[in-house]
C-alpha positions as CSV (number, residue, x, y, z in Angstrom):
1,X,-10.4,-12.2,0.1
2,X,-10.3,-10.9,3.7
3,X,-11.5,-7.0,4.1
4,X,-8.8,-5.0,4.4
5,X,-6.5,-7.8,2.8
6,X,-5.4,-6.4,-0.3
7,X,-2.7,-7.9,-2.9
8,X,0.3,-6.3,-1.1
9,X,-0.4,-7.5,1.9
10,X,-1.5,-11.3,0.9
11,X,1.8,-11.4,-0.9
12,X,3.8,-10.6,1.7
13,X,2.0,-12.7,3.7
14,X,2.9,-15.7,1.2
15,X,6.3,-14.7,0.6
16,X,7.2,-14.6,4.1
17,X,5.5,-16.4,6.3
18,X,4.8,-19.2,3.9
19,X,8.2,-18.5,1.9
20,X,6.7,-18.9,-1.4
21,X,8.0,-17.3,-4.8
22,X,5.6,-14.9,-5.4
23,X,7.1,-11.3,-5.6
24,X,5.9,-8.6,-3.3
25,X,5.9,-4.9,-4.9
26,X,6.1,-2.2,-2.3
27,X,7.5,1.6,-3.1
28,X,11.4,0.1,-3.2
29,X,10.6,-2.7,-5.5
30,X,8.4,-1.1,-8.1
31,X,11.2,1.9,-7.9
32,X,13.8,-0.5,-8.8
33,X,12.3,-2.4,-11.2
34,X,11.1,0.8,-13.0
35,X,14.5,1.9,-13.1
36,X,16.3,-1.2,-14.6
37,X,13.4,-1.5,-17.3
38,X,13.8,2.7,-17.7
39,X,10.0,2.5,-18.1
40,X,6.6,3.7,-16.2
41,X,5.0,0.6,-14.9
42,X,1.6,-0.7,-15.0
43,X,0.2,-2.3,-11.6
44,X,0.1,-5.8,-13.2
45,X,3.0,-4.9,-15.2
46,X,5.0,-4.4,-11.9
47,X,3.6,-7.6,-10.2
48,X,4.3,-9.8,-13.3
49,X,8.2,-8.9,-13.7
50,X,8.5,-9.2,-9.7
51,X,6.7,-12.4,-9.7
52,X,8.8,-13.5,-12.4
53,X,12.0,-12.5,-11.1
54,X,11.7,-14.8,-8.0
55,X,13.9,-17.4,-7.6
56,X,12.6,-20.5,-7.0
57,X,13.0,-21.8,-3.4
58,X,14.2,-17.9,-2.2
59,X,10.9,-15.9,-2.0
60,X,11.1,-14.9,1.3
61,X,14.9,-13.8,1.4
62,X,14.7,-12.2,-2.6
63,X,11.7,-10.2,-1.6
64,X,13.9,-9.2,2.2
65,X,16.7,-8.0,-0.5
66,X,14.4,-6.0,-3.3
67,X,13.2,-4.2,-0.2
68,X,16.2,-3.6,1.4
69,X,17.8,-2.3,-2.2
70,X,15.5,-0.1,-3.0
71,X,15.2,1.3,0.0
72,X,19.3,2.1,0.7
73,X,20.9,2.1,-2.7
74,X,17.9,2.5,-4.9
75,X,16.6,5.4,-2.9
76,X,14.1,7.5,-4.3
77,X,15.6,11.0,-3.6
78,X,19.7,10.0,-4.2
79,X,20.2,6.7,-5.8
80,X,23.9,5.1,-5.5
81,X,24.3,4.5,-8.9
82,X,28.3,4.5,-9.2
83,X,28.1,2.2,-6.5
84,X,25.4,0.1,-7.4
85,X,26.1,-3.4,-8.3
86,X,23.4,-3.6,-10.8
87,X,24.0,-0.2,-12.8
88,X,25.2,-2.5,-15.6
89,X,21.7,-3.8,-16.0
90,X,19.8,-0.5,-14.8
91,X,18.0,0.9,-18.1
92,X,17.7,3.8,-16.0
93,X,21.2,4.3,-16.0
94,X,22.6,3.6,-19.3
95,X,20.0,5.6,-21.4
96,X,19.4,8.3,-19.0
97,X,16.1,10.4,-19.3
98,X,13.4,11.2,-16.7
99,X,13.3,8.8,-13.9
100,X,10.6,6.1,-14.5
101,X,10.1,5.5,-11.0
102,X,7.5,8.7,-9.5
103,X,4.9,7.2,-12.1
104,X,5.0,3.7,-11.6
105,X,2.3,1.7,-9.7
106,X,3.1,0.6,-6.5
107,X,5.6,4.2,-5.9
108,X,4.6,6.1,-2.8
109,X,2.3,9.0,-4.0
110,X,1.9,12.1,-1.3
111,X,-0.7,11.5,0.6
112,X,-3.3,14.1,0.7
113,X,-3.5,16.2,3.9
114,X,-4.7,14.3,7.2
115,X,-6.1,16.7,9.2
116,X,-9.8,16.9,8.5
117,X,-9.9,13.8,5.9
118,X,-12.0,10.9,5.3
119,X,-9.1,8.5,6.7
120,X,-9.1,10.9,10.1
121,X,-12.6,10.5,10.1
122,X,-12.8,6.7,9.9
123,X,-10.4,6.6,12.2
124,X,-12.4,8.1,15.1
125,X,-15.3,6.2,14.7
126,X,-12.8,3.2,14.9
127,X,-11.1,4.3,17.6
128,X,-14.3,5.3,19.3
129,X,-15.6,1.4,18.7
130,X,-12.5,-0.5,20.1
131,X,-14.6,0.8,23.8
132,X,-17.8,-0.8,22.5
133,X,-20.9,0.3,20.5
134,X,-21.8,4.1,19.2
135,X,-25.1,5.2,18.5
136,X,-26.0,5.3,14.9
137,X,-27.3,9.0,15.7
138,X,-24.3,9.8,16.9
139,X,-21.9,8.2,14.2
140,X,-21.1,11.8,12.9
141,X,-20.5,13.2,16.1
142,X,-18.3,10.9,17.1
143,X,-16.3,11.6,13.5
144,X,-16.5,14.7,14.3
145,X,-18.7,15.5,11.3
146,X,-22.2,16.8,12.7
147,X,-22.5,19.6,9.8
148,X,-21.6,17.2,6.9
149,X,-23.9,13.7,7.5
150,X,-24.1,13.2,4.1
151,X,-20.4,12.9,4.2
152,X,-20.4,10.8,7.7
153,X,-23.1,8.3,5.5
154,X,-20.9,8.0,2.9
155,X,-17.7,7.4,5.2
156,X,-20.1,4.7,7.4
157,X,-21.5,2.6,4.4
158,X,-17.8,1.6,3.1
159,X,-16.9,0.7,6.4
160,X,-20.0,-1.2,6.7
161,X,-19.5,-2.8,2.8
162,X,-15.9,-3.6,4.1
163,X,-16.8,-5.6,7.1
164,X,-15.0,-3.2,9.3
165,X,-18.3,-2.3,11.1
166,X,-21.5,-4.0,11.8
167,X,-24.7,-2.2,12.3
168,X,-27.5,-3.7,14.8
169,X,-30.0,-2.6,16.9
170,X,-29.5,0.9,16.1
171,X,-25.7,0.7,17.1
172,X,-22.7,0.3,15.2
173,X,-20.3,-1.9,16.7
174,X,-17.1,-4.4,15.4
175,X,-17.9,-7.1,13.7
């Protein structure tokens, strides 16, 4: 595994740039899917109905159209269903209830507020080392984060255990 390479992104990878039949989940896929099983879904419950759903020689264009469904007639805030050409198969629909979909893995959760967060943090120190090296001294400074270094440490050693960032000499810097 690559850092920074997680499973959504090595599947799409395969799917489309090596069209194989491996099924990608993003927010529209595990959105339908939970909505034509009219269940919450697991993470590897997800993957393992997408992955089985492929058909085989159409990875790359099946995965183009779960995306692309989900996204315009399987919306997440006002679903087509009386024009959707799956509703006969949508558990969703026939039985009714709450949606599945907010709960399943692989749905877009809120993300948490940007503007003073871990993610903003990282972000600067990144942004800081695409010009070259920063001082490990100044590592917090630079995240803007001089009043909370045990926080800056923390936010340094996963990008450090990620590969993201190398540390010599006294100097962080890319790898």
């Amino acid at each position: 595994a690559l850092p920074g390479v997680g499973d959504y992104t090595a599947r799409a990878v395969m799917a489309f740039a090596d069209h194989a039949d491996v099924g990608v989940v993003d927010t529209n896929v595990a959105r339908v899917l939970a909505r034509v099983h009219n269940k919450v879904l697991g993470k590897k419950e997800v993957q393992l109905i997408a992955d089985a759903i492929v058909p085989e020689g159409l990875g790359w264009e099946w995965n183009q159209v779960m995306m692309d469904f989900g996204a315009t007639v399987c919306s997440a805030r006002a679903p087509k269903c009386a024009s959707c050409i799956i509703n006969d198969h949508c558990g969703w629909r026939k039985i009714g209830g709450d949606d599945p979909a907010p709960a399943t893995a692989g749905t877009s959760k809120p993300q948490s507020r940007f503007e003073g967060s871990d993610r903003q943090a990282r972000g600067k120190l990144m942004k800081a080392l695409v010009s070259g090296a920063v001082r490990i001294a100044d590592a917090a400074k630079v995240m803007g984060l001089m009043e909370h270094q045990e926080r800056s440490d923390v936010i340094v050693r996963g990008l450090l255990e990620d590969g993201l960032i190398a540390q010599a000499n006294g100097w962080y810097q890319q790898p």
